[in-house]
C-alpha positions in Angstrom: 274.5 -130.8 -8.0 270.9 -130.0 -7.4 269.2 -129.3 -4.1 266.9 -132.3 -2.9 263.3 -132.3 -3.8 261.1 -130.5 -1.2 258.4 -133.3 0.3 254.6 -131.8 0.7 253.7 -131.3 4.2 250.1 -131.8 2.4 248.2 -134.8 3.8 246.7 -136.9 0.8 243.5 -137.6 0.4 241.7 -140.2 2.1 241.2 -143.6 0.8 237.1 -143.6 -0.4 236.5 -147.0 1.9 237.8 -144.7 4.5 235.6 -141.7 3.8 232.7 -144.0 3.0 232.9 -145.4 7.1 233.7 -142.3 8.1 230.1 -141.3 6.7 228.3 -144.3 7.2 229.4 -144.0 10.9 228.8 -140.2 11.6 225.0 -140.3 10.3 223.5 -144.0 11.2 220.8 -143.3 13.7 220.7 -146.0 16.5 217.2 -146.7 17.4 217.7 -149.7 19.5 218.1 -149.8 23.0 219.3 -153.6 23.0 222.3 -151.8 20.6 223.3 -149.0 23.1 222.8 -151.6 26.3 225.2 -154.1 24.1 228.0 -150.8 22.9 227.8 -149.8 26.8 228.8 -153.3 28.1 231.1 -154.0 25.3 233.0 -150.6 26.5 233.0 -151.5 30.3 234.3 -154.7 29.5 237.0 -153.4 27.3 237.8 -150.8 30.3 237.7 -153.3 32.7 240.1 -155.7 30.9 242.5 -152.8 30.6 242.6 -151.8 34.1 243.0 -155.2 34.9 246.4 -155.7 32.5 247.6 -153.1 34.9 248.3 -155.1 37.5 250.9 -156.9 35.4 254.5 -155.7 34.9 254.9 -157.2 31.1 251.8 -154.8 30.3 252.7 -151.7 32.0 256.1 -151.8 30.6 254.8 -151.2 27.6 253.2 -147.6 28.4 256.8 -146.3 28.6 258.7 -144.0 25.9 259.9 -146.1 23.0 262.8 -144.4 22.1 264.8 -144.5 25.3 265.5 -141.2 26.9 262.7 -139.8 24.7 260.4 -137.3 26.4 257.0 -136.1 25.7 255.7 -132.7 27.7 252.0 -133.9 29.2 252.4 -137.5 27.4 249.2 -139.6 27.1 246.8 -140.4 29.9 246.1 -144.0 30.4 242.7 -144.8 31.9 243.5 -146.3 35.4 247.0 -144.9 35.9 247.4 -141.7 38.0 249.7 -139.1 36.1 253.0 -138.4 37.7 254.1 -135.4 38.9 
């Protein structure tokens, strides 16, 4: 019998549509100041609907581990929730 066939630890590389945003994104120049007002509310409003989903049980249960028992050492911070200690 033969030994398994070793998998690449080597990421691939990425898809051009990817790179292409990627680029488009990192040198665009915003000159507008109706554009950064309009990002700026956008983000509070996405913040603000978060925070508020925290109030709710079915949302909050989903911040947990999936794998039950599983354990991750510093986990993820959540904007709004305090990290426990």
């Amino acid at each position: 019998m033969s030994a398994p066939a070793q998998k690449s630890a080597k990421r691939p590389d990425p898809d051009s549509v990817l790179v292409a945003i990627a680029e488009y994104a990192n040198s665009f120049s915003i000159q507008s100041t109706q554009a950064y007002n309009t990002a700026r509310y956008c983000l509070m409003d996405t913040l603000a609907c978060g925070f508020q989903a925290l109030q709710y049980p079915a949302c909050t249960k989903l911040l947990g581990p999936v794998v039950p028992g599983a354990a991750m050492a510093g986990g993820a911070r959540v904007p709004g929730r305090t990290r426990a200690r």
